[in-house]
VEXMARKOL-619376 format. One record per residue (C-alpha): residue number from 1; x, y, z. Coordinates in nm, 4 decimals. Example, Ala and Ser with C-alpha at 12.3 -4.5 7.8 and 13.67 -1.06 7.14 Angstrom:
ATOM; 1; 1.2300; -0.4500; 0.7800
ATOM; 2; 1.3670; -0.1060; 0.7140
***
This chain:
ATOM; 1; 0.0000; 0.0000; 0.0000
ATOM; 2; 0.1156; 0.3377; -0.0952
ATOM; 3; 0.0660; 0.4963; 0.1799
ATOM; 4; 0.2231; 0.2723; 0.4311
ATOM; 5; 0.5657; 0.3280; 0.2472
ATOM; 6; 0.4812; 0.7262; 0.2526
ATOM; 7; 0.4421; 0.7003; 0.6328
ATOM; 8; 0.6936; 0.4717; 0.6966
ATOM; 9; 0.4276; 0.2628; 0.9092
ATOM; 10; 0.3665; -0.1392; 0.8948
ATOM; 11; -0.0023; -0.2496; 0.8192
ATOM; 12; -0.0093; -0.3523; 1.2267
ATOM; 13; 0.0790; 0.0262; 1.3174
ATOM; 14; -0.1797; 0.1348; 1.1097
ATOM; 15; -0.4745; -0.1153; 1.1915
ATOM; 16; -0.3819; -0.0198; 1.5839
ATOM; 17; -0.3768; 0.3322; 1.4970
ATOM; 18; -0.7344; 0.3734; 1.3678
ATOM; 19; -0.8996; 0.1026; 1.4953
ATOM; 20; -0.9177; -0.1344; 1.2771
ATOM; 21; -0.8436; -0.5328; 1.2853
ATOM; 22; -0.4728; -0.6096; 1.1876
ATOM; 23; -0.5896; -0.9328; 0.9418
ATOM; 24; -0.8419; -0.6639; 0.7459
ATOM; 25; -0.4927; -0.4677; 0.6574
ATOM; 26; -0.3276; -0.7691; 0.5513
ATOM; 27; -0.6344; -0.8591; 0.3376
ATOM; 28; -0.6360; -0.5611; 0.1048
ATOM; 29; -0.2274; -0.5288; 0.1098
ATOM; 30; -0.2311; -0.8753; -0.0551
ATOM; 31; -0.5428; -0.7945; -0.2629
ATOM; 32; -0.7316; -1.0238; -0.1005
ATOM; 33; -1.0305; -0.8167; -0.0121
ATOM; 34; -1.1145; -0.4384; -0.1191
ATOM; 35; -1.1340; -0.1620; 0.1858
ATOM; 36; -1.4646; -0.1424; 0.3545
ATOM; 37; -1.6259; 0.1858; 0.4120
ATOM; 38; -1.5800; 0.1314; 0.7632
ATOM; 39; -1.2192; 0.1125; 0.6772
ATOM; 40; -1.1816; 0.4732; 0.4525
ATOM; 41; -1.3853; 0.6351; 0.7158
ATOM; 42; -1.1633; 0.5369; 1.0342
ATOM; 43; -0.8547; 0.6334; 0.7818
ATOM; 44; -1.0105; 0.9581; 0.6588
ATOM; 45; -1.0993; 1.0409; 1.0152
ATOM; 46; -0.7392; 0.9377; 1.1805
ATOM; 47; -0.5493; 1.0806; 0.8499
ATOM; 48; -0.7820; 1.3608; 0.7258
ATOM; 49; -0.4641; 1.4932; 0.5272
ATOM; 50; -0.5556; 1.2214; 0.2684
ATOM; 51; -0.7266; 1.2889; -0.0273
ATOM; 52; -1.0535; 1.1101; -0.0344
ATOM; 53; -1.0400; 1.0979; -0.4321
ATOM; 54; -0.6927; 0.9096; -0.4152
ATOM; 55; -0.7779; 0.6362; -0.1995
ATOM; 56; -1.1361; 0.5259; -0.3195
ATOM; 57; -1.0389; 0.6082; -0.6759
ATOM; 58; -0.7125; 0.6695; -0.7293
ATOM; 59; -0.7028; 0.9786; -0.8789
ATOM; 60; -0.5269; 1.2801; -0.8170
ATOM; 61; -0.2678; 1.3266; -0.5159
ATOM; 62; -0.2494; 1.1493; -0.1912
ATOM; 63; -0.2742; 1.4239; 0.0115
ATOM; 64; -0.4609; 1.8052; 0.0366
ATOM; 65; -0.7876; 1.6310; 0.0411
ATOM; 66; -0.9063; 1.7440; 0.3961
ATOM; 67; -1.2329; 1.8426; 0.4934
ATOM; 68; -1.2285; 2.1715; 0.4343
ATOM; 69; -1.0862; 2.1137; 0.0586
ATOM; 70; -1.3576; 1.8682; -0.0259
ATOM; 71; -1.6474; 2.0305; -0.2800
ATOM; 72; -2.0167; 2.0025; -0.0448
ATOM; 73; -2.2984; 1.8933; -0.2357
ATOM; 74; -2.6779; 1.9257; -0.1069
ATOM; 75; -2.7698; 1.6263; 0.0084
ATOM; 76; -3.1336; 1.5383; -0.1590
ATOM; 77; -3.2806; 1.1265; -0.0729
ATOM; 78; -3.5242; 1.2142; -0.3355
ATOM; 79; -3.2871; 1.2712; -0.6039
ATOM; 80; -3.4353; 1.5531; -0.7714
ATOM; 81; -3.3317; 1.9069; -0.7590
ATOM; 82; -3.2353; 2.0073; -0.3985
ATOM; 83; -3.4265; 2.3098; -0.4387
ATOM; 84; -3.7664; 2.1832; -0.5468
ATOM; 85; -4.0128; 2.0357; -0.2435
ATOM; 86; -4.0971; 1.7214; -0.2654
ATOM; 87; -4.4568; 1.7598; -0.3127
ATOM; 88; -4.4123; 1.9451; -0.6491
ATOM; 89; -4.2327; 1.6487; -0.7802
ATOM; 90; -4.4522; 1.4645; -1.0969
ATOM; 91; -4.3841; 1.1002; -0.9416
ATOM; 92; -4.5051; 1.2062; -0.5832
ATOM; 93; -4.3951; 1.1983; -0.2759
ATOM; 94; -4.1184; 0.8861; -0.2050
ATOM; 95; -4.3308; 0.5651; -0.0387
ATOM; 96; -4.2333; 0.4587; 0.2769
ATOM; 97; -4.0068; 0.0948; 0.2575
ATOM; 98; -4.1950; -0.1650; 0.3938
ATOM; 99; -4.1355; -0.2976; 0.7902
ATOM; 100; -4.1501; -0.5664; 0.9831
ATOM; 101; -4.4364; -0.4281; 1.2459
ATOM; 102; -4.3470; -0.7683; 1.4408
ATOM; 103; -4.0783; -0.5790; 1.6253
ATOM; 104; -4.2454; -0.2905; 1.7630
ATOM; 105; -4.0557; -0.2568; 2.0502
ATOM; 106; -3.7555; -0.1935; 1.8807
ATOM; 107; -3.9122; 0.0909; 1.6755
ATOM; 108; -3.7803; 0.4245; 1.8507
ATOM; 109; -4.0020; 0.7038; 2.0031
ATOM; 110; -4.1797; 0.9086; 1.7616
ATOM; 111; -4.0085; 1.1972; 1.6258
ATOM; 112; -3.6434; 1.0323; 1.7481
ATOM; 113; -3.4242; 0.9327; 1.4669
ATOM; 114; -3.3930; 0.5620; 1.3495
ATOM; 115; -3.0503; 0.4394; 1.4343
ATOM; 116; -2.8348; 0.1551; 1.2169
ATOM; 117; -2.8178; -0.1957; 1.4135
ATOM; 118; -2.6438; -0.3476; 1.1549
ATOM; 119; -2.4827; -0.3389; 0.7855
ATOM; 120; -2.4726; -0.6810; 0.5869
ATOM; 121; -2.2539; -0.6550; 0.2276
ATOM; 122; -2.2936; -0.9574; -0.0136
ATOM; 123; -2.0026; -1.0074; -0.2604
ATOM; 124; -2.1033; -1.2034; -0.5841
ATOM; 125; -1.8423; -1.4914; -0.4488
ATOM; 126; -2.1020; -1.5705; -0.1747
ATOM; 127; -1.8951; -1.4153; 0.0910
ATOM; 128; -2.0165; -1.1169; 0.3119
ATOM; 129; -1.9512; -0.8443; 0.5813
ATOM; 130; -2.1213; -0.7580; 0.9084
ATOM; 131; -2.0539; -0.3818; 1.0143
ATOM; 132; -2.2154; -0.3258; 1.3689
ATOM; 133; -2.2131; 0.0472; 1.4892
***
């Protein structure tokens, strides 16, 4: 990895450094595995230096890609243009996704944000990833 040589650090430094499990280092050194986003984020947040462009596409240089640097879009779920409502949209309003209403007592307090239990990522080899906040 190119940017354990810049630093000068081993893959162990690193995964003890942000947080990470040593093997998941080892994994995408060797090409084994690609980096989770749990992985950019706790590098991104421990080394905000790095440019976000370089390491999830490779472009540009490694570093000047802090925060502040970064170009802010509006954020829009609905995908149509930020400054429109929703309501004036042609298609409608965005349904709700369907629930299982079998687990009410899970559902938080009305008016309280919905927080993530848990992230599951299929790979097309029939291996996949648990991510639990």
């Amino acid at each position: 990895m190119e940017f354990l040589k810049d630093r000068g650090i081993s893959s162990t430094r690193l995964a003890d450094q942000i947080g990470v499990q040593r093997s998941s280092i080892s994994h995408i050194v060797s090409g084994r595995n690609k980096p989770s986003y749990d992985f950019i984020y706790k590098l991104l947040q421990h080394f905000p230096q790095v440019s976000a462009r370089w390491l999830i596409m490779g472009q540009g240089p490694m570093y000047g890609g802090g925060p502040e640097k970064e170009p802010s879009l509006p954020f829009n779920p609905s995908g149509g243009d930020p400054s429109s409502p929703e309501q004036d949209r042609e298609d409608g309003p965005v349904p709700e996704p369907a629930t299982d209403h079998s687990r009410e007592e899970e559902r938080p307090a009305y008016g309280s944000s919905p927080r993530i239990v848990r992230i599951v990522i299929f790979y097309s080899d029939h291996r996949f990833e648990e991510y639990r906040p």
